[in-house]
N, C-alpha and C positions, 0 to 999 in steps of 0.2 A: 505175429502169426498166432491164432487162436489155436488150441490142441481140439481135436473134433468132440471131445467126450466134455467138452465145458457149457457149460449150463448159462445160457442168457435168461439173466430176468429182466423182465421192463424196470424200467426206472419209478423210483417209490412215487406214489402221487402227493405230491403236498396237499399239505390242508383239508385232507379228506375229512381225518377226526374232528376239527374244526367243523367242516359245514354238517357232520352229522351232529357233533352236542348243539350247536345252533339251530340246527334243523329241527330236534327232538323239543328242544327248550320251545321252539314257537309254536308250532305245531300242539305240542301239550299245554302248552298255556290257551289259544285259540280255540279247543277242545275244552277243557274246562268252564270257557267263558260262554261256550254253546252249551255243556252241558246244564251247568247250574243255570243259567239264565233262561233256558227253555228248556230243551229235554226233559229233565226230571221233573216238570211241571203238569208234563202229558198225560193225557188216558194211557198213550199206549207206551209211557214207562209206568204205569202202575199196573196194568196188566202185564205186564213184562214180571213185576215183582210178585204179582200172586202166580206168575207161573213158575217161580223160583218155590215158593210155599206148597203148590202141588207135585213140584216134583221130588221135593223134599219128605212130602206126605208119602209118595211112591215109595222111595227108599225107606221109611219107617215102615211100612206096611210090607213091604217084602220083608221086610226083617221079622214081623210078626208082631211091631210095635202098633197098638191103634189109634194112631196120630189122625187128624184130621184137622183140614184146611177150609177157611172160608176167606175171599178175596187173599188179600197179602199177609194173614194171620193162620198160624198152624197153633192146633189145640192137642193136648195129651193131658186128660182128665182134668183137673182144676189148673194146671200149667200152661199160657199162653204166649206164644214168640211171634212178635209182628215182623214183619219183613219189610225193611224200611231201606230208602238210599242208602247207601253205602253197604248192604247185604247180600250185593250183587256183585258181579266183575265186571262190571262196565269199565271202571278205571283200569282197574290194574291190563285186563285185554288192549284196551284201550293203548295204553301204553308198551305192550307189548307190539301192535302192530303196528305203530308211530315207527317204533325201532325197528322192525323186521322188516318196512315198507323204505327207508332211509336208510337200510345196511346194505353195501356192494351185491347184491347176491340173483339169481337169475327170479326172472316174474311166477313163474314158476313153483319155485324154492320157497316165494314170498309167500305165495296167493295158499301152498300148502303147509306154508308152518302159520300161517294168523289161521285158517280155517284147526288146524290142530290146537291150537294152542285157545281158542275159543271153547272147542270140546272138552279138553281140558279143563280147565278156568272154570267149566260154568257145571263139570259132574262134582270139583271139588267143593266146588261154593252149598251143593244140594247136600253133598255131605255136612258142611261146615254146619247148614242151620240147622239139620237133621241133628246131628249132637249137639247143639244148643239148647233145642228143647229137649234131646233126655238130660242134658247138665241141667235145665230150667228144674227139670221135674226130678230127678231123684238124686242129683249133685248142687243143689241150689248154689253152696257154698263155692264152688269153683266156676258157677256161673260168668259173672262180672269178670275173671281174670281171663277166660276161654275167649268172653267175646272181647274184652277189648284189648288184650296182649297176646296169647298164643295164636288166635286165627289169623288178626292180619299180620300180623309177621309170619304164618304159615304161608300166608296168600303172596305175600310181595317179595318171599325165598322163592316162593315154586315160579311164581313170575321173570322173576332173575336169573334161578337156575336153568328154564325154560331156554328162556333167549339167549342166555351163554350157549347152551349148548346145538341150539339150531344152529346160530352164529358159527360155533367151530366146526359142527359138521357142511357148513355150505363151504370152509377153507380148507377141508380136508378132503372134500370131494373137487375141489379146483386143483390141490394141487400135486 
Protein backbone atom coordinates (compact mmCIF):
# COMPACT_ATOMS: atom_id res chain seq x y z
CA UNK A 1 0.00 0.00 0.00
CA UNK A 2 1.33 3.34 -1.19
CA UNK A 3 1.41 6.14 1.82
CA UNK A 4 -0.93 9.15 0.04
CA UNK A 5 1.83 11.77 0.46
CA UNK A 6 4.36 9.70 -2.08
CA UNK A 7 5.42 11.11 -5.00
CA UNK A 8 5.19 9.02 -8.49
CA UNK A 9 7.66 9.87 -10.98
CA UNK A 10 7.40 8.44 -14.47
CA UNK A 11 9.96 6.09 -15.16
CA UNK A 12 13.50 7.66 -16.60
CA UNK A 13 13.23 7.51 -20.47
CA UNK A 14 16.29 5.67 -21.85
CA UNK A 15 18.36 6.95 -24.51
CA UNK A 16 17.09 10.41 -24.46
CA UNK A 17 20.74 11.78 -24.06
CA UNK A 18 21.76 9.42 -26.73
CA UNK A 19 19.30 10.63 -29.36
CA UNK A 20 19.91 14.21 -28.41
CA UNK A 21 24.10 14.18 -28.90
CA UNK A 22 23.11 12.15 -32.00
CA UNK A 23 20.55 14.42 -33.02
CA UNK A 24 22.91 17.74 -32.41
CA UNK A 25 26.06 15.89 -33.86
CA UNK A 26 23.77 15.40 -37.42
CA UNK A 27 21.92 18.24 -37.54
CA UNK A 28 25.20 20.43 -36.85
CA UNK A 29 27.11 18.68 -39.17
CA UNK A 30 24.18 19.04 -42.16
CA UNK A 31 24.06 22.73 -41.25
CA UNK A 32 27.53 23.29 -41.73
CA UNK A 33 27.63 21.47 -45.02
CA UNK A 34 24.62 24.01 -46.19
CA UNK A 35 26.29 26.58 -44.70
CA UNK A 36 29.81 26.61 -46.10
CA UNK A 37 28.62 25.07 -49.34
CA UNK A 38 26.13 27.73 -50.12
CA UNK A 39 25.00 30.19 -47.71
CA UNK A 40 27.93 32.01 -47.05
CA UNK A 41 28.26 32.28 -50.91
CA UNK A 42 25.05 34.56 -51.12
CA UNK A 43 24.23 38.29 -51.63
CA UNK A 44 22.05 37.85 -48.97
CA UNK A 45 24.88 36.62 -46.36
CA UNK A 46 26.92 39.46 -47.45
CA UNK A 47 24.30 41.85 -46.82
CA UNK A 48 23.57 40.17 -43.67
CA UNK A 49 27.49 41.00 -42.86
CA UNK A 50 27.32 44.58 -43.71
CA UNK A 51 24.32 44.86 -41.69
CA UNK A 52 26.48 43.49 -38.73
CA UNK A 53 29.11 46.69 -39.86
CA UNK A 54 26.09 49.17 -39.56
CA UNK A 55 25.01 48.15 -36.66
CA UNK A 56 28.05 48.17 -35.18
CA UNK A 57 28.74 51.82 -36.67
CA UNK A 58 25.37 52.57 -34.58
CA UNK A 59 26.79 51.56 -31.45
CA UNK A 60 30.07 53.44 -32.08
CA UNK A 61 28.15 56.49 -32.84
CA UNK A 62 25.93 56.58 -29.96
CA UNK A 63 28.97 56.35 -27.97
CA UNK A 64 30.27 59.45 -29.70
CA UNK A 65 32.90 57.42 -31.63
CA UNK A 66 32.89 58.42 -35.51
CA UNK A 67 33.06 55.15 -37.02
CA UNK A 68 31.67 54.77 -40.26
CA UNK A 69 30.66 51.73 -42.41
CA UNK A 70 30.58 51.01 -46.03
CA UNK A 71 29.18 47.58 -47.33
CA UNK A 72 30.78 44.68 -44.68
CA UNK A 73 33.71 47.25 -43.68
CA UNK A 74 33.64 49.85 -40.62
CA UNK A 75 36.13 52.83 -40.87
CA UNK A 76 37.52 54.93 -37.74
CA UNK A 77 40.05 57.38 -39.19
CA UNK A 78 43.04 55.48 -40.88
CA UNK A 79 41.72 52.00 -39.01
CA UNK A 80 39.70 49.59 -41.14
CA UNK A 81 37.67 46.26 -39.74
CA UNK A 82 36.13 44.24 -42.51
CA UNK A 83 33.39 41.98 -41.50
CA UNK A 84 33.89 38.74 -42.72
CA UNK A 85 32.39 35.07 -42.13
CA UNK A 86 32.92 34.00 -38.97
CA UNK A 87 32.17 37.82 -37.42
CA UNK A 88 28.68 36.97 -37.19
CA UNK A 89 26.68 34.41 -34.92
CA UNK A 90 25.43 32.46 -37.40
CA UNK A 91 27.25 29.41 -35.83
CA UNK A 92 27.20 29.65 -32.53
CA UNK A 93 22.85 30.64 -32.74
CA UNK A 94 23.03 28.19 -35.00
CA UNK A 95 23.88 25.86 -32.65
CA UNK A 96 22.31 27.05 -29.91
CA UNK A 97 18.90 26.40 -31.42
CA UNK A 98 19.97 22.74 -32.84
CA UNK A 99 19.98 22.26 -29.06
CA UNK A 100 17.09 24.31 -27.72
CA UNK A 101 14.85 22.68 -30.75
CA UNK A 102 16.22 18.80 -29.68
CA UNK A 103 15.87 19.46 -25.81
CA UNK A 104 12.54 17.95 -24.03
CA UNK A 105 11.04 21.31 -23.45
CA UNK A 106 7.36 22.83 -24.63
CA UNK A 107 7.37 24.56 -28.42
CA UNK A 108 6.72 27.35 -26.91
CA UNK A 109 9.71 27.54 -24.37
CA UNK A 110 11.71 26.54 -27.71
CA UNK A 111 10.42 29.17 -30.31
CA UNK A 112 11.10 31.80 -27.23
CA UNK A 113 14.58 30.93 -26.00
CA UNK A 114 16.12 30.60 -29.98
CA UNK A 115 14.11 33.97 -30.73
CA UNK A 116 16.15 35.35 -27.20
CA UNK A 117 19.04 33.87 -27.69
CA UNK A 118 19.33 35.17 -31.41
CA UNK A 119 18.78 38.85 -29.96
CA UNK A 120 21.23 38.20 -27.83
CA UNK A 121 24.03 36.57 -29.90
CA UNK A 122 23.68 39.19 -32.57
CA UNK A 123 23.73 42.74 -29.92
CA UNK A 124 26.82 40.82 -28.57
CA UNK A 125 28.49 40.20 -31.86
CA UNK A 126 27.75 44.48 -32.67
CA UNK A 127 29.44 44.99 -29.67
CA UNK A 128 32.30 42.40 -30.23
CA UNK A 129 33.39 44.27 -33.78
CA UNK A 130 32.51 47.65 -32.24
CA UNK A 131 35.61 47.09 -29.85
CA UNK A 132 37.57 45.52 -32.56
CA UNK A 133 37.98 48.46 -34.35
CA UNK A 134 38.57 50.74 -31.27
CA UNK A 135 41.36 47.82 -30.35
CA UNK A 136 42.19 48.20 -34.37
CA UNK A 137 42.64 51.86 -33.74
CA UNK A 138 43.93 52.89 -30.47
CA UNK A 139 44.94 49.25 -28.89
CA UNK A 140 46.57 47.94 -32.19
CA UNK A 141 48.61 45.69 -29.87
CA UNK A 142 45.77 43.83 -28.29
CA UNK A 143 44.15 43.61 -31.53
CA UNK A 144 45.06 40.02 -32.99
CA UNK A 145 44.67 38.49 -29.29
CA UNK A 146 40.84 40.27 -28.92
CA UNK A 147 39.90 38.99 -32.20
CA UNK A 148 41.09 35.69 -32.21
CA UNK A 149 41.25 34.44 -28.44
CA UNK A 150 39.00 36.58 -26.00
CA UNK A 151 35.90 37.05 -28.44
CA UNK A 152 35.33 33.69 -29.58
CA UNK A 153 35.72 32.13 -26.35
CA UNK A 154 33.57 35.14 -25.16
CA UNK A 155 30.92 34.15 -27.82
CA UNK A 156 30.96 30.21 -27.44
CA UNK A 157 30.88 30.78 -22.95
CA UNK A 158 27.78 33.02 -23.52
CA UNK A 159 26.45 30.47 -26.05
CA UNK A 160 26.80 27.65 -23.58
CA UNK A 161 26.01 29.55 -20.72
CA UNK A 162 22.92 30.59 -22.52
CA UNK A 163 21.61 27.21 -23.17
CA UNK A 164 22.50 25.86 -19.77
CA UNK A 165 20.53 28.03 -18.31
CA UNK A 166 17.22 28.18 -20.63
CA UNK A 167 17.77 24.25 -20.28
CA UNK A 168 17.53 24.36 -16.33
CA UNK A 169 14.88 26.91 -16.15
CA UNK A 170 12.48 24.80 -18.65
CA UNK A 171 13.32 21.84 -15.66
CA UNK A 172 12.57 23.98 -12.96
CA UNK A 173 9.54 25.24 -14.24
CA UNK A 174 8.18 21.39 -14.92
CA UNK A 175 8.97 20.40 -11.90
Amino acid sequence: MKPRDAVVRPPPRRGIELRFVLGFCALATVFEFVFVGFIDQTVWYERYLALNAHGAEAILNLCRVPAESMGSSLFLDSSVVAVKRGCDPTEPFVLFAIAALLFPASRRRKILGVIAAFLFLQALNLVRIASLLLFHRYRPEFFLTAHLSVWPVAIIVFTLAGWILWALGGRASRG
